[in-house]
N, C-alpha and C positions, 0 to 999 in steps of 0.2 A: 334268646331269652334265658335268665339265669336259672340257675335249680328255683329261687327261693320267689321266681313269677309267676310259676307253675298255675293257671288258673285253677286246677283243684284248689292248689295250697290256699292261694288267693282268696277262693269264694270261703272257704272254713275259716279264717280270718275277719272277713269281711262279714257273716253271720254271726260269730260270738260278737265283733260290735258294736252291729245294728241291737242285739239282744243286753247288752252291757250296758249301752247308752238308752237304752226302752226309744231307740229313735223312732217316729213316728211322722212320716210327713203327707198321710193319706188329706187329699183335699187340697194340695199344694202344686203349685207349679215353680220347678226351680230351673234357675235361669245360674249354669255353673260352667267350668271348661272339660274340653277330653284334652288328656296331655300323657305323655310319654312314660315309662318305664311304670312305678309304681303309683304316679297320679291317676294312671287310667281309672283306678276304682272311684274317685268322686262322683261321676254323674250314675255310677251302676247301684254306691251303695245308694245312693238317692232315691232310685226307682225300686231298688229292694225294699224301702222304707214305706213305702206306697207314693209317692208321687204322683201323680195324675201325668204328667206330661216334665220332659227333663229336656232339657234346651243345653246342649254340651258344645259350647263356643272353643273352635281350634285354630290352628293356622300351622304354616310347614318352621320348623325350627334345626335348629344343628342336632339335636337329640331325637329327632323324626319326623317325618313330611304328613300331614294331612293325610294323605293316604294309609299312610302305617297306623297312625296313631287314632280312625277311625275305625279301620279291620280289626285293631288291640282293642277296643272298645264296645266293639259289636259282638266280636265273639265272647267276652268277659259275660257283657248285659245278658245274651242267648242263652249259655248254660245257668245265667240267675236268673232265669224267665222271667225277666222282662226287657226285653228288647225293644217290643213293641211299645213302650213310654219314652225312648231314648232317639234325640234327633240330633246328631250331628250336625254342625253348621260352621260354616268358615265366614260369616258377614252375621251382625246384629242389627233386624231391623226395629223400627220403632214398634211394630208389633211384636214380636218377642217381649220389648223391656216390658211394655202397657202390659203383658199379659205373666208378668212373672212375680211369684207373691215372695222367692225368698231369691236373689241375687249375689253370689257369694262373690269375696274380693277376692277372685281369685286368676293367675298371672294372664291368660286369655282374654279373660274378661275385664281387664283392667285398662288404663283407665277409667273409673267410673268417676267422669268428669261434671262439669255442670249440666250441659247439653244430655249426657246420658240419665239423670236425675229427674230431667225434666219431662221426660219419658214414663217414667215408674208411675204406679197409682202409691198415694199417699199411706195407703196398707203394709206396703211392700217394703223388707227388711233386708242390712246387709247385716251376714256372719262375716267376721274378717276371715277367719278360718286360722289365726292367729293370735295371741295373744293380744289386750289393746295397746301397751305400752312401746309396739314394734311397728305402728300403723305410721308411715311413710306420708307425707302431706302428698307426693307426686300419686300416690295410688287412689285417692279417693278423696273429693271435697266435702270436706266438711261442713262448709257452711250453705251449701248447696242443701245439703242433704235434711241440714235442721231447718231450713226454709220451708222445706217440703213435709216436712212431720217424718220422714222416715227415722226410723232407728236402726241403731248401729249398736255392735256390741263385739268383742272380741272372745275368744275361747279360754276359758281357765284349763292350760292346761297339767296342772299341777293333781286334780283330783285322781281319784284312782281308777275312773273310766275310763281316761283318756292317757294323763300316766305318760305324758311324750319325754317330759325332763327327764326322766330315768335312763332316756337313751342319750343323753348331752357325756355322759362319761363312756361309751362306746363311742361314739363318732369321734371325739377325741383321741381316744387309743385310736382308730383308723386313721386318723388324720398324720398322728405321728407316727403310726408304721407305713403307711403310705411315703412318708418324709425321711424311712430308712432309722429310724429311733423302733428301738424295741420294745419300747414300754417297760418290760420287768427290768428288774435292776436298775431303770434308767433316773436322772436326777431331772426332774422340769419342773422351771420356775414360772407359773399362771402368774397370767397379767389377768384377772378380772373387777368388775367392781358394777356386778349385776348377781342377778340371781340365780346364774348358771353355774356361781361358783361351787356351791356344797358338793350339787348334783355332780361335775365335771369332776374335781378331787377325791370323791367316793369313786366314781368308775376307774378313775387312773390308777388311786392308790389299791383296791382292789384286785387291779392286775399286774402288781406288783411295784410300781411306780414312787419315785421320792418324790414327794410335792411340797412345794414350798409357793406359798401367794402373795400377791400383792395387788392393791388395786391400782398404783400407778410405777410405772417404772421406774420414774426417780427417786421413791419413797423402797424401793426392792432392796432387800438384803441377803438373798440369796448367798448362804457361807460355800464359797469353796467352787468347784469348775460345774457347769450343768450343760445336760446334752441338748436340752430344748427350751424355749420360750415360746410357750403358748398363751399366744392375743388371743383374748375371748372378752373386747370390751364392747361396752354399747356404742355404736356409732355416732357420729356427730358433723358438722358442718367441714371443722377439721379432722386429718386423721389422725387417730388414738396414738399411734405412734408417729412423733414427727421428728425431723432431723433431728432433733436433740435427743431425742428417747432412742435412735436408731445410733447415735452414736455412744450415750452409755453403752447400750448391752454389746455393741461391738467392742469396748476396752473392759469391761467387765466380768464379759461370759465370753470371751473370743473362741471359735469353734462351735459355737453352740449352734443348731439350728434354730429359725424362726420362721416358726408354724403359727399362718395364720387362719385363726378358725373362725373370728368376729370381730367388725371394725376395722377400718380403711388404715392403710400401714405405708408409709412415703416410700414406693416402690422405689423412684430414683436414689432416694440414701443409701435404702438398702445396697442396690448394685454399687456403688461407689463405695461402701463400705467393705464389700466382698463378702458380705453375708449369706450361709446358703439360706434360700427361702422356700417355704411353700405352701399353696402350690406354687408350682413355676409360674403359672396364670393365675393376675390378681381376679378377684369375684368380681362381680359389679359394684359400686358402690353402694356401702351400708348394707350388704346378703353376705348371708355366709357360705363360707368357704366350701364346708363340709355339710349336708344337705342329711334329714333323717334319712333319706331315700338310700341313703352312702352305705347303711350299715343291715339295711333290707326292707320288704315292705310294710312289719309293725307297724314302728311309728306312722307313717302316712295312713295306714288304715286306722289308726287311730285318731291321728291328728283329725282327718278329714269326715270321720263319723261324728266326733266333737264338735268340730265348726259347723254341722248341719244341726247337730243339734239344737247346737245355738239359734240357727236362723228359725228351729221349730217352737223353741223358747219365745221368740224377739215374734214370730209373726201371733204364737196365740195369745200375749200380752196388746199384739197392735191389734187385735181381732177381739176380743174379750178384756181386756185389763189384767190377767190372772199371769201371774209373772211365773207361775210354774217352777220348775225344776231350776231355780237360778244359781246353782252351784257350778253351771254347767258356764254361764256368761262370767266376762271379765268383763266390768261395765268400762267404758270410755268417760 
């Protein structure tokens, strides 16, 4: 475990953002994942929040086995006293869903397909635990879902509780020193044309960085030689960068590195090109490269106290009408 998973560090983290978000989910049952490194804290702040009952959906992955990543979990919950709310589980039965009032989209628990919808009581809410404009059709049906009355809602997470954007210009500098770029002194031309730009430009330029933007490569006029091209576009059916945009920046910017941080990038050109890239290993399609998780456990504990929030928002709105604290929701 690194210095910064320390669960002292962890729970002190994980209490100023139950206390910052006033999360509150006494009377709830949440139906969420245990997962590895710094995810372990979603099903814990949960039960810190009052939960009645936490249903923590896992399974074994290249990042840790069911076993690891239950003992990570359990001992987290135990020093936040409450363990005893927190049930680890490697299978979802229909009991679980019927029984779960706030269900988050989160990677374990995911697909939440028709079949799984059909299960949920018409009460019962998803937080995406992400932003809504980043909701993937393969993670979650839509039309299922408004069949059923549930609601759905994504995380704003631009406010100042949650505050996740602020780390988009960190994970960047990691991404490009990871990629062997120094950041200070260095000249990088961003490729974006989302809302990660300012955020991203601020951090880079900050730690000393030339930045120069653009939101598409061929419209780029980057003057003079640059040491990196950082992709941070929104995804799409095609990739953001495709042959033709892999062969400008290679007669363009030759030597540059091409770091990619978001948005699917035509790994085959690149190689033919002689492009260095990175990472070495493309993401999955439409995820990003560089994860908050990359730059420590903050962001996650913030991200993931924010999307419950959400889901305490979205359930006392399906319970009451009273839409509450809605600064906290990015409507869909």
């Amino acid at each position: 475990m690194s210095s910064g998973l320390n669960n002292k560090r962890m729970l002190h983290l994980m209490r100023a953002a139950v206390e910052r978000c006033r999360l509150d989910l006494r009377g709830a049952v949440v139906l969420t994942e245990a997962a590895s490194g710094a995810y372990v804290v979603t099903p814990v702040l949960a039960a810190m929040a009052g939960a009645t009952r936490v249903y923590a959906m896992t399974r074994d992955t290249r990042y840790g086995s069911v076993g690891q990543v239950t003992a990570a979990t359990m001992e987290l919950a135990r020093i936040a006293e409450c363990a005893d709310r927190i049930q680890v589980v490697t299978e979802l039965t229909a009991a679980m869903i019927g029984e779960a009032d706030i269900v988050t989209n989160s990677g374990h628990v995911r697909p939440i397909d028709a079949r799984f919808v059909s299960r949920m009581k018409p009460t019962a809410v998803i937080p995406l635990m992400y932003e809504a404009w980043e909701l993937r059709p393969e993670d979650l049906d839509l039309p299922a879902c408004r069949a059923k009355g549930v609601r759905i809602a994504g995380t704003n997470e631009r406010i100042p509780e949650v505050d996740v954007f602020s780390y988009l210009g960190v994970m960047a500098a990691k991404l490009l020193l990871d990629a062997g770029v120094s950041v200070y002194g260095s000249r990088v031309l961003l490729l974006c044309d989302n809302t990660f730009a300012p955020f991203i430009e601020r951090g880079l330029t900050g730690a000393g960085a030339i930045v120069q933007t653009a939101t598409d490569v061929r419209a780029a006029e980057a003057s003079g030689p640059v040491d990196a091209v950082l992709v941070a576009m929104r995804p799409g059916r095609a990739p953001v960068l495709d042959a033709l945009g892999v062969e400008i920046v290679a007669a363009r910017w030759p030597g540059a590195v091409l770091a990619q941080y978001w948005g699917d990038i035509d790994r085959d050109a690149v190689a033919a090109a002689g492009i260095p890239v990175w990472p070495e290993r493309a993401p999955c399609p439409g995820h990003m490269a560089m994860l908050p998780s990359g730059v420590g456990p903050e962001p996650i504990v913030r991200l993931q106290s924010g999307g419950l929030k959400v889901g305490e928002v979205l359930l006392r709105h399906a319970r009451t009408g009273e839409r509450g604290e809605w600064e906290f929701v990015d409507e869909l």
